[in-house]
N, C-alpha and C positions, 0 to 999 in steps of 0.2 A: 524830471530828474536829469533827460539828458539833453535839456533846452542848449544847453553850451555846446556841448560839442556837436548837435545837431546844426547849432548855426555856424559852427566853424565850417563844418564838411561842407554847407552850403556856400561860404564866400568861397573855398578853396577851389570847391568845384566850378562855380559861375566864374572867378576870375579867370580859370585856367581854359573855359570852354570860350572868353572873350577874348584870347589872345589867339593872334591869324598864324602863325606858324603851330600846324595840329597835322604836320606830315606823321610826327612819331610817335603821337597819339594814337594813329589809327594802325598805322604800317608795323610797329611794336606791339600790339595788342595782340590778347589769346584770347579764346572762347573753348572752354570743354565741356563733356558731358560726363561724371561720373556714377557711375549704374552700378548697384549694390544689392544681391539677393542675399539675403540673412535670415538664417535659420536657428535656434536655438532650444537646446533640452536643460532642463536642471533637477533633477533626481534626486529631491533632499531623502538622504537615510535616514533620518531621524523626526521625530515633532517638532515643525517649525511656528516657531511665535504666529508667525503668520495664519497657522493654520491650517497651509498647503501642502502637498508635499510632491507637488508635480508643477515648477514653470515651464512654457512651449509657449513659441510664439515664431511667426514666418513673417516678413515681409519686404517691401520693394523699395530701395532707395535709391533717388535722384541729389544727384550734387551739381548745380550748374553753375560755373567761376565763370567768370567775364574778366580781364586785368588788361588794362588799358598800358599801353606805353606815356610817355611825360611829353607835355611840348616842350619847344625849342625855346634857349633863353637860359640867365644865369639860374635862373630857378623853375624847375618846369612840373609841370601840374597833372595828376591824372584820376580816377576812377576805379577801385575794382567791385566787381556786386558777384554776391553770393545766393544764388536762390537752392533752397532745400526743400525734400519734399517725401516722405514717408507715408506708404501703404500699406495697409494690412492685407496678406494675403488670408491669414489663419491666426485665431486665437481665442479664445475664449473667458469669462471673466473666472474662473477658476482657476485657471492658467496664465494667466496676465503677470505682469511684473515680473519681465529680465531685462527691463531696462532697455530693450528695443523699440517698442512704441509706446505711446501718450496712453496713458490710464487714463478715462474719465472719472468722474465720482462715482459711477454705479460700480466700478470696480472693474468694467470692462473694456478692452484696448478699442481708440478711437479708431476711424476707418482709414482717416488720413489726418496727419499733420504737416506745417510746414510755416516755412519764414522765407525772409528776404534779408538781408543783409548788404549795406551800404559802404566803403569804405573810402573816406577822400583822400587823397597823397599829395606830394610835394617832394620837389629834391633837388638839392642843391650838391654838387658834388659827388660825394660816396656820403651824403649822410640824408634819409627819408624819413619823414615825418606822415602817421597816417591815421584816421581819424574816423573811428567807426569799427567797424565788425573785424574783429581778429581770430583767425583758427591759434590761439598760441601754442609753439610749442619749447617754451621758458622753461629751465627747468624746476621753477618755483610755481608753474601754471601751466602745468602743461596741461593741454584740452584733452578730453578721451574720446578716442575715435575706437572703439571697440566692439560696436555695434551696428544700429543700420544707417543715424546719419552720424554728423561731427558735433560735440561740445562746440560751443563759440562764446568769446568774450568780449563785450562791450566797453571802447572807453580809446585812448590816444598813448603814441606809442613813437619813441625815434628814435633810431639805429644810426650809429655812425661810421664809418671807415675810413674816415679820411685821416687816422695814423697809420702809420704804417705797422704791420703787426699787433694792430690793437682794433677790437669793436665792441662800441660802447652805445648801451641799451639802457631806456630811462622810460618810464610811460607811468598809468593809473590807468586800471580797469574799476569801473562805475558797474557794473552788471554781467550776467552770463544766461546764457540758453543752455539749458544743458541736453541731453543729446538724444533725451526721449519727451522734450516739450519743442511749443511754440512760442512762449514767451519768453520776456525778459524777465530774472528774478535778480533780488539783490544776492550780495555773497556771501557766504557764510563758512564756517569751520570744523572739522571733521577731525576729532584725536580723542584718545583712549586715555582715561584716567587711569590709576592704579586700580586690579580689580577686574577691570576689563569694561566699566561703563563708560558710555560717549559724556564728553563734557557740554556743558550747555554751549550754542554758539548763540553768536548776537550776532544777527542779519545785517549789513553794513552795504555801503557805495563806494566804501575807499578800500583797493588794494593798489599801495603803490609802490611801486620795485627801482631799482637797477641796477645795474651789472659792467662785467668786464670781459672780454677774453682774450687771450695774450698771448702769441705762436712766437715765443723766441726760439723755436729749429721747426724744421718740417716736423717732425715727429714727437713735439713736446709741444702740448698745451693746456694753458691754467684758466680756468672761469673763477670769477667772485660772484656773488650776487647777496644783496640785498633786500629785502620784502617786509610789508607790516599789513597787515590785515587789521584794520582800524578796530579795536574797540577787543580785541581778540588776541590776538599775537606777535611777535617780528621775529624773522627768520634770518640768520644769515649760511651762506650757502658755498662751498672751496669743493673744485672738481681740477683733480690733474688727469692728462689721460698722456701714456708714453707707449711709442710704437718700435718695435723693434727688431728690422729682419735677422736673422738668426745665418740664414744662411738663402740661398736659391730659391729653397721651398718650405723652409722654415721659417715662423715671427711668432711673436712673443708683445701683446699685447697688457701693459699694466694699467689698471684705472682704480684711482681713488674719490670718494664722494664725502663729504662730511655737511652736517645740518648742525646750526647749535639755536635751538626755538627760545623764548622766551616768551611773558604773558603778556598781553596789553590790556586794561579794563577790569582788571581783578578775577582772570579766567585760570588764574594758576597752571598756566602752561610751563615745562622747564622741562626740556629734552637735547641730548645731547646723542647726533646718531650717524655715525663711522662705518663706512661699507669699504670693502674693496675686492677686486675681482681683477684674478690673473687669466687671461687664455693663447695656451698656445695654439698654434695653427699652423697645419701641414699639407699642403694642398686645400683639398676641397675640404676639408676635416678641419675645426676645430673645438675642443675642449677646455672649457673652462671651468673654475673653482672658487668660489666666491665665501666673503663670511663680512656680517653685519653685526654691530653690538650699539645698543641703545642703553644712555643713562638719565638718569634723572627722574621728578615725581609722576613724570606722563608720555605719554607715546608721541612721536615727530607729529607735527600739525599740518593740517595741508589742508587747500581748498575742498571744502564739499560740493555734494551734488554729482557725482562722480569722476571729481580732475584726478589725474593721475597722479601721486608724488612720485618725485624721481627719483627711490629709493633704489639698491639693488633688489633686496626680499619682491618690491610690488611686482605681482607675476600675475598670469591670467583670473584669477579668482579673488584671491584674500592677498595682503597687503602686508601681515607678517609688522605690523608698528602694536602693538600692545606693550605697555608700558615697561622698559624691559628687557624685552624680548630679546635675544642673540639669535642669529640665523644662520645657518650653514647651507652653501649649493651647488651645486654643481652642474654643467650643462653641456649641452653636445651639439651640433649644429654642422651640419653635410649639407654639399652642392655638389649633385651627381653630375653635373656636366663633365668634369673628370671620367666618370664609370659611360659615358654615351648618351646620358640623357640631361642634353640639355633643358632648365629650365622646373626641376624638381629641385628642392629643398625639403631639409628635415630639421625642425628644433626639438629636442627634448631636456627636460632638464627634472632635476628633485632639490625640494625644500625641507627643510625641517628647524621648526623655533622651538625655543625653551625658554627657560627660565622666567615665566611671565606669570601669572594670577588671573583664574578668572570667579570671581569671588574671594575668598579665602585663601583655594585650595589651588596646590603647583600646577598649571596647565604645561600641553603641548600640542604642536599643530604640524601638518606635512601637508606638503600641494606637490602632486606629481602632473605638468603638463606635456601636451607630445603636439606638434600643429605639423604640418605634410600640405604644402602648396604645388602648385604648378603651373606656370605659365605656359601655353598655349604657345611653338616658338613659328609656324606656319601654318598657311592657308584660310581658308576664310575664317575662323573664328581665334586669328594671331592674336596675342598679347592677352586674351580673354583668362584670368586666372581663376583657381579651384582650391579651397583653403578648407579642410580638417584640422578644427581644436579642440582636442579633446583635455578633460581637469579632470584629477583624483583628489579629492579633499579630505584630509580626515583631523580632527582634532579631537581631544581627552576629554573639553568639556564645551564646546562647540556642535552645531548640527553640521554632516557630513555630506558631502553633494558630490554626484559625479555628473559633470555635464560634456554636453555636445556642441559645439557650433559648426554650422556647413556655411560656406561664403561662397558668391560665383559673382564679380565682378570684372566689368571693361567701361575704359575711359574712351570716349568718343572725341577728336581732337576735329573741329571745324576748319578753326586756321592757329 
């Protein structure tokens, strides 16, 4: 399936490795190491279909990126590779499924998984062509990095700048890893019918996008985008965001998102979903207030396997798209470097949707998250950060979950 662009990555790569100016191939090149200890609880209150009613799962994740600089010349050529690599430190098959490690068939998390990832480039100017493994993060694709390694998407992809105040984004992804396998799987679709049941998806090799975004001032700018999920959906996609200092220590941030879905394949998709979200901001403090409203016969559509949609509602747990659905939220967000400590942050926020159906009968749903990081700002273990995220979950006709995550990452920079 991916003989094409396999062979592309290969002339791109052997042409550009044949060309003798390879000073800024080498002297532009990064190598790092990202280290990720992930730990997770999930506490269903309730009888879960599954069965379960305790996931726990601990383990150790390696991220190793290579990104090569381009040779010299009106088009110059380069390399970047992506090695991944997940440990189980603890888990058991009782316990299995939070989406941090690979499930085997018995039901129980494998010891380790991992992949490699390939990506060939090209550039001409301000505009890059690149051809192989992508971390996206589109707001139509965006990858989930939520756990112990990263989603990644397979397939060709090119960015342009060479307007001024304009960059413009065109590609197809053919396939995806998603973030607790090894493999490649093909793509498929994930949205709520009326009622509250998943619609069927038809596994597909074609998502193909593109986009726009547009900075006519510093502090105003508009994205378009584009999307069809072959055999399943087309999405199109309008994001303004406006920044606006207030005063010295005051600003006033506005941002609006709008989705309008349709079906493709006879999947009766038809959603139509408006978000926006004001926060002011006073120093280290700011607070915001958000509200989302969904129309149409079926919930926003968006990649499965768990990509993220770029909705406002999508928050650490549940996703708030049931067919429907209106959201209200509100949120908090501190950086004590202000108060003397540098290097602590605090998000918290609360949700709550309505007007939705799950069966018959009127549901609702609330998600209270709180996360508490800290970066490390000297001495031998600088930059080494510490992440508590904690979820309250509760819905009317939904299972209820309260979970934990502990995170302890540092990025190793070689050169």
């Amino acid at each position: 399936m991916f003989a094409k662009y396999t062979s592309i990555a290969v002339v791109m790569i052997s042409t550009g490795m044949a060309l003798p100016a390879m000073a800024d191939f080498i002297d532009d090149s990064q190598l790092t190491l990202e280290t990720r200890n992930f730990y997770m609880n999930r506490d269903w209150r309730d009888d879960h279909p599954s069965g379960k009613h305790k996931l726990e799962e601990w383990g150790q994740g390696f991220m190793l990126r290579f990104n090569s600089g381009y040779t010299e010349g009106p088009v110059g050529f380069g390399v970047d590779a992506l090695g991944l690599l997940g440990i189980k430190l603890d888990s058991g098959g009782g316990t299995s499924g939070t989406g941090a490690l690979l499930v085997q068939e018995d039901g129980k998390a494998a010891d380790e998984f991992s992949s490699l990832g390939l990506t060939a480039k090209a550039r001409a100017g301000k505009s890059v062509l690149t051809v192989g493994t992508h971390e996206s993060l589109l707001p139509l694709s965006f990858r989930n990095d939520t756990r112990l390694l990263p989603q990644t998407f397979n397939g060709a992809q090119i960015v342009s700048q060479d307007l001024d105040k304009l960059t413009l984004t065109a590609g197809q992804f053919r396939s995806t890893r998603l973030r607790d396998s090894s493999d490649e799987e093909d793509l498929t679709m994930f949205a709520f019918a009326k009622g509250g049941g998943l619609i069927p998806s038809k596994p597909t090799d074609r998502f193909n996008y593109a986009g726009v975004t547009y900075d006519p001032l510093p502090n105003l700018r508009a994205t378009y985008y584009y999307a069809e999920l072959k055999d399943n959906y087309n999405q199109q996609y309008l994001n303004l965001i406006h920044t606006q200092p207030l005063s010295e220590n005051w600003r006033l941030k506005s941002e609006v998102r709008y989705f309008h879905s349709e079906e493709q394949g006879n999947t009766g998709i038809d959603n139509r979903t408006l978000g926006s979200m004001f926060t002011l901001g006073y120093k280290g403090h700011n607070l915001g207030v958000g509200y989302q409203n969904q129309s149409g016969s079926t919930g926003m559509p968006f990649l499965g396997g768990g990509t993220d949609p770029w909705a406002f509602a999508t928050v650490t747990y549940h996703h708030f798209l049931y067919a429907g659905e209106d959201t209200w939220q509100i949120r908090y967000d501190k950086n004590f470097a202000d108060m003397g400590l540098p290097g602590l942050t605090l998000m918290s926020r609360f949700l709550r949707g309505d007007n939705f159906q799950v069966g018959s009968a009127d549901a609702s749903e609330r998600e209270f998250n709180t996360d508490v990081t800290y970066v490390v700002q000297n001495g031998p273990f600088k930059d080494v950060y510490l992440r508590w995220r904690n979820v309250h979950y509760r819905g009317s006709h939904t299972v209820d979950n309260d979970e934990n995550r502990l995170v302890i990452g540092y990025t190793f920079r070689f050169w």
